[in-house]
N, C-alpha and C positions, 0 to 999 in steps of 0.2 A: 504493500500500500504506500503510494506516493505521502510525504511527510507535510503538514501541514505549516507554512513558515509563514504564514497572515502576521504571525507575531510581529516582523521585521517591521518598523515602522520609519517614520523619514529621519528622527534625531535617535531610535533609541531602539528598542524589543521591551513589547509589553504582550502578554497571553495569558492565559486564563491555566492553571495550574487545576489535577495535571494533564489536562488534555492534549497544551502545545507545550506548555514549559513543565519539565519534569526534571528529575535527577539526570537519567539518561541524557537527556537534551543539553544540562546545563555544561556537563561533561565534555559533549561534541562541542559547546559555544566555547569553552576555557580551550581546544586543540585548535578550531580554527581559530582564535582570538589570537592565539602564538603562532601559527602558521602564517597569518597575514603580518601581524607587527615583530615576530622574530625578538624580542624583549626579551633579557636579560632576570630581569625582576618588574614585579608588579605587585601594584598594591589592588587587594580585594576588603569588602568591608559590604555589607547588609543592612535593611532597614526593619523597622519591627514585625514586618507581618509572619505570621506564622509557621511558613514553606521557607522563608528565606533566609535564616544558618544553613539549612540541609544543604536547598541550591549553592550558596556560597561556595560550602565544602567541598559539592560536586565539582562544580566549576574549579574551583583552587587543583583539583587533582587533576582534571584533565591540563591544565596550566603546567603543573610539576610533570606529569606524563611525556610534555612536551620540552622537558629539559629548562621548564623557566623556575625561578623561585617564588614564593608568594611570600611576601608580608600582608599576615588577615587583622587588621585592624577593628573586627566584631562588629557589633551594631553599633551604627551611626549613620548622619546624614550624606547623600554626595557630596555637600560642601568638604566634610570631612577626608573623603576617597579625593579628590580637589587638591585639598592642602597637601595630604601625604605625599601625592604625588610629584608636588613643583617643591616642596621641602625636603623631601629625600632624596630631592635628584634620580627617582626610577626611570625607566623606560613608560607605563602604563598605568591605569588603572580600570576598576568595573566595581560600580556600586549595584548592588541587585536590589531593586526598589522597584514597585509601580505607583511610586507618589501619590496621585489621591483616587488611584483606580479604583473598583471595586473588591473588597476583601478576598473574592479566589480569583483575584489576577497575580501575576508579579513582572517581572521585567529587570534589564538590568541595561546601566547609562555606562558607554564608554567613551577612555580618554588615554590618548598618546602621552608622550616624552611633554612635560609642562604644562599636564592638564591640555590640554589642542582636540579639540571634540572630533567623535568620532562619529560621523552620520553618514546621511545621505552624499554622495558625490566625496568623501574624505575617508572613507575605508569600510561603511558597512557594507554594501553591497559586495566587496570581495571578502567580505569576514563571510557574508549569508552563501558565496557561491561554493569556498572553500565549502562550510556545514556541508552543503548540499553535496560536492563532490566526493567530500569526507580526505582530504588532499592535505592532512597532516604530518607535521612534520616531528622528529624523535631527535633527542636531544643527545649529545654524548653520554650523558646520564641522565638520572631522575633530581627534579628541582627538590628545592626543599622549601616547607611551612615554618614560616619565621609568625607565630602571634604577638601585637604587639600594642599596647593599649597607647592612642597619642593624643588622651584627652587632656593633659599638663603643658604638652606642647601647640595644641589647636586653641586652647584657651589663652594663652599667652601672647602668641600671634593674633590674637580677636582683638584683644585688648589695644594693640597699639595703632587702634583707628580713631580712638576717642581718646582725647586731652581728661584723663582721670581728674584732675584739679578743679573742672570746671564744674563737674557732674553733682547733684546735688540730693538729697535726699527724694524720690519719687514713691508715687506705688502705681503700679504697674499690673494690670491683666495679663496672666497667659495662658493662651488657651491651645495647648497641641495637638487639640483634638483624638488624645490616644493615638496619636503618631512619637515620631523620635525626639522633638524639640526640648522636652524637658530635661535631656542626662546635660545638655550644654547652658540653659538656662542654671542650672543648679553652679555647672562648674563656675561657668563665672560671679553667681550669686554673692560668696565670700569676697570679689574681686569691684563689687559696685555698692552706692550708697541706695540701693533701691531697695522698697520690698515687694514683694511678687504676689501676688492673690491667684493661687494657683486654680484653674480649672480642666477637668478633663485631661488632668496631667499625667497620669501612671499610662506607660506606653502597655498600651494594648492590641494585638495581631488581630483580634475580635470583633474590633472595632466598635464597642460596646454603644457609641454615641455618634454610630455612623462614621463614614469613610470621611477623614479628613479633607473635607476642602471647602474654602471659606467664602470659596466664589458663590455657593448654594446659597441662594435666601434662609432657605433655612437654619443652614446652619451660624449663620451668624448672631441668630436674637441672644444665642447663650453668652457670649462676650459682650456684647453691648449691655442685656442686664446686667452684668455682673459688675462692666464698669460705674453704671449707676449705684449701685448696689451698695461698692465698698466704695464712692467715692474718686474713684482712679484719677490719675492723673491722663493715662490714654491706658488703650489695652492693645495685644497683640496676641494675632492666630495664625498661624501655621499649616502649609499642608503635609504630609505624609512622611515624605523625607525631608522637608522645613527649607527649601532652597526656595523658598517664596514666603515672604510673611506682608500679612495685611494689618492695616492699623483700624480702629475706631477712638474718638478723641472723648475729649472726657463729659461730653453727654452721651457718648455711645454710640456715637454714628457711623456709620462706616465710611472711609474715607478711598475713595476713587484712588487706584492704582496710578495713574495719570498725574493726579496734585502729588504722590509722593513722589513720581518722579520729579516736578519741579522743584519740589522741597529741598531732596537730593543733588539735583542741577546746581542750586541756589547757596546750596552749602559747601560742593566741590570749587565752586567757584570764589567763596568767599576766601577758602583756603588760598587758592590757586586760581587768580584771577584770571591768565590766559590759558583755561582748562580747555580742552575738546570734551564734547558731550556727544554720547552718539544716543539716538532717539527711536523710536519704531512710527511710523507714519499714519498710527491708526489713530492717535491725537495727537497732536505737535502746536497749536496754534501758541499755548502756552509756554509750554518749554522753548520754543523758538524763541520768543518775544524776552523770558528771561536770558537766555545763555547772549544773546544778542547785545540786550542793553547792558551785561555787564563786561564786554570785553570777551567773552568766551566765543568758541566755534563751535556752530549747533550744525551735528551732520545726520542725516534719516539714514537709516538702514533697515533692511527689508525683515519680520520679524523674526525672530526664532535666538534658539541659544547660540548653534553655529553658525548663522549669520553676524550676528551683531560681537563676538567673540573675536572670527576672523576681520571683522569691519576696526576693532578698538585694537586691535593688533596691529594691522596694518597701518594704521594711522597714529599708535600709540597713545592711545584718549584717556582719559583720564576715569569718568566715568558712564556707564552705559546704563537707560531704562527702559523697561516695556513698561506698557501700563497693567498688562497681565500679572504685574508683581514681583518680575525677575532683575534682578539689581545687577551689575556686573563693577568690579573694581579694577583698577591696574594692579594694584598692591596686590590682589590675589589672583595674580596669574590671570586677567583678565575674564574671570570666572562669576559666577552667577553665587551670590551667599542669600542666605535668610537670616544673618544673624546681624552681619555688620548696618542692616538699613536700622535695624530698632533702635540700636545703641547709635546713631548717628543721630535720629529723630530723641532721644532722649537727652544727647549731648545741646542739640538746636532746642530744648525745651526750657533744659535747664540754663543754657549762657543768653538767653533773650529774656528769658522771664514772664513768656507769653504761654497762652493755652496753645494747646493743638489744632481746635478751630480755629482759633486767632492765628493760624499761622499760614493755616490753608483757606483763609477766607477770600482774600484778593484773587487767589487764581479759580475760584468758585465761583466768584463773583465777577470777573472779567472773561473765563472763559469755559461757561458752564457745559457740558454735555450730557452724554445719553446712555453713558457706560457701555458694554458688548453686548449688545441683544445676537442675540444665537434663534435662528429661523431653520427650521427644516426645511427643505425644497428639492425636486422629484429632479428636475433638470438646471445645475445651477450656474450653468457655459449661456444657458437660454437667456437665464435671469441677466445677468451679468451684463449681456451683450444691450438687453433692452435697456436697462438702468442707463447705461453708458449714450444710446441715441436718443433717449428720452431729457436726460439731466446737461450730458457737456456739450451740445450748442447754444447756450448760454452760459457756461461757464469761464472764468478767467484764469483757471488754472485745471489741467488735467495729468495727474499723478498715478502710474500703472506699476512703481516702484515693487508694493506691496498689494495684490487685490486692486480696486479701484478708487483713487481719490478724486473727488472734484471740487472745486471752491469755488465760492462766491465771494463777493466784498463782504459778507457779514458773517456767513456761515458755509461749513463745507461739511463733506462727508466721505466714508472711506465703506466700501462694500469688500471683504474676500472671504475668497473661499476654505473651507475647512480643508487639510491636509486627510485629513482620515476619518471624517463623517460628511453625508449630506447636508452640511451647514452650510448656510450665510451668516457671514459675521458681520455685524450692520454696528456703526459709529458717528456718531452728529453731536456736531461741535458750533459756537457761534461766537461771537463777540459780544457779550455781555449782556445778552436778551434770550430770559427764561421762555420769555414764550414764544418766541422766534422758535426756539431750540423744543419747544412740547409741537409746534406745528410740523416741522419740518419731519421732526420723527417719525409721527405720526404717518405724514403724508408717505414717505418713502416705504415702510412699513405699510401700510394700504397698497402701494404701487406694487411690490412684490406679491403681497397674499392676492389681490387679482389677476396676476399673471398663472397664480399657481390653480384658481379654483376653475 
């Protein structure tokens, strides 16, 4: 029976456990994985869900099979698999995580010599052909399992993003939704003047309070009460493997992906006035307008982690945002964390003296949007094509960078497509007119469901 490899996806391997991903499976991904990168040592490392020590191990052995060594660095986030790997100077890594999948998924994120992603067009497709050939390669001997705990040294290196001095007594929400995020919240706990109001923090495979992800409405109300609750200063949630965290400020509200990237922008730059920022194109009107007026270089790049990874590399940027929640720093190997945004936003909280509203109010307020509405649709080359004859002959700007952008003088909007669902990912944005910005939505969202019924 031909092998079922749906798992392969454009940045990563995600499958349903154990139907595509199993022991066996993981075994063959650890041979090809060393057959295409030929790697010396590799760092491997897990996240909590319940399949994924086993897989690990599988993996790790088909890796030594292959004549490489493994340093297993246990459960922890990919940020972790990340650091090890640009700190230790290895050849690779592979976190096995399906971040905020469904609890019998798993998956695992790969990454060359200085963290350098491994995807679509950068090595997965000859990682997936070897599998499929089974075109393995055998080492003069068998590698060896180095275990090695570097939560002393991942907290240490966290630490030197934030000016300790300035930080000030806070209390803080965290909610990791029975994901990983707490074993690093704790580590640095003794290391800051904050205190933490812990929710849904004991990592759990089970996922007793639902699959980590904070994009869900519903998942959010339990952080937001809770900030109310105890008062907080803001709160912070997390998804699965915690390479994304979201804020709600101290009424609870949940605070667009997008303002924190300006927040972030706005704080790289104060550091490092002639910073490069690279941006994703599904809102920007904001972050342009900041990186702009302060002497910075605000550059779009198309979304994703290995895009905007290879874009901040090659231009050497300073800091990168989506608004999906993914942060990227130069300091870490120009990689994506979930830790370094909270304590940045905490360090901005505490040297201003301002709330969190108050900090995201002006880019709320100048340049309001519509967050990600996610549409299903049967044909979406169809949709696509009419949006684009219907909306850019009046337009003053048309943008195919990332999906579809089109602007106007007041308001623009950005349509693309899902990578791996029948999605439209729909984004409207304006120039400081709430209701400009409820029509237009509206409207565009009406223009697609008629095309579809």
């Amino acid at each position: 029976m031909k092998q079922d490899l749906s798992f392969f996806k454009a940045y990563d391997i995600r499958g349903t456990v154990p139907e595509q991903l199993n022991t066996d499976v993981a075994y063959d991904i650890g041979r090809a994985y060393a057959a295409y990168l030929k790697p010396k040592k590799v760092i491997v490392g897990h996240d909590i869900r319940l399949s994924s020590e086993q897989l690990s191990l599988a993996l790790s052995q088909g890796l030594m099979d292959s004549g490489v060594d493994v340093i297993h660095i246990g459960e922890c986030g990919t940020e972790e698999v990340y650091f090890s790997v640009f700190d230790l100077k290895v050849d690779g890594g592979i976190c096995v995580t399906a971040s905020h999948n469904p609890s019998n998924y798993n998956g695992m994120k790969f990454v060359a010599k200085d963290s350098k992603p491994i995807g679509t067009g950068t090595g997965l497709e000859e990682i997936k052909s070897l599998l499929i050939s089974r075109s393995f390669v055998e080492g003069p001997e068998a590698g060896k399992l180095i275990n090695m705990d570097r939560t002393c040294e991942y907290t240490s290196h966290i630490l030197k993003y934030v000016d300790r001095s300035l930080l000030k007594p806070l209390s803080l929400v965290v909610n990791p939704g029975n994901g990983g995020a707490g074993k690093v919240v704790d580590s640095l706990s003794n290391h800051l003047p904050f205190s933490f109001v812990k929710l849904q923090f004991e990592a759990d495979g089970n996922f007793p309070n639902g699959v980590p992800n904070p994009l869900l409405l519903k998942n959010r109300e339990s952080t937001s009460k809770a900030v109310l609750q105890s008062n907080a200063d803001f709160g912070i949630a997390w998804d699965g493997d915690f390479d994304r965290c979201f804020f709600f400020d101290e009424k609870g509200v949940f605070i667009e992906g997008y303002y924190i990237v300006c927040l972030l922008a706005q704080a790289t730059l104060d550091k490092k006035p002639n910073a490069k920022i690279v941006y994703d194109p599904r809102l920007y009107w904001a972050t342009q307008s900041i990186v702009e007026n302060r002497g910075g270089t605000a550059i779009a790049c198309q979304s994703g982690h290995a895009f905007i990874k290879q874009k901040m590399r090659d231009l050497d940027a300073d800091y990168g945002g989506e608004m999906s929640a993914h942060h990227y720093f130069k300091d870490f190997s120009y990689c994506d964390n979930g830790t370094i945004p909270w304590l940045l936003v905490a360090e901005i909280v505490c040297k201003s003296g301002k709330t969190l509203s108050t900090l995201v109010a002006d880019f709320k307020k100048n340049f309001p949007c519509s967050g990600e509405i996610n549409l299903t649709v049967k044909n979406s080359d169809l949709v696509m094509q009419a949006i684009k004859n219907e909306y850019a002959p009046n337009s003053i700007d048309i943008d195919e960078l990332d999906g579809l952008g089109i602007s106007f003088k007041t308001w623009r909007f950005n349509v693309r497509q899902s990578n791996t669902e029948p999605l439209l990912r729909v984004n409207v944005e304006t120039l400081g007119n709430e209701s400009l910005l409820e029509t237009k939505t509206q409207e565009i969202l009406f223009f697609i469901k008629r095309l579809e019924s």
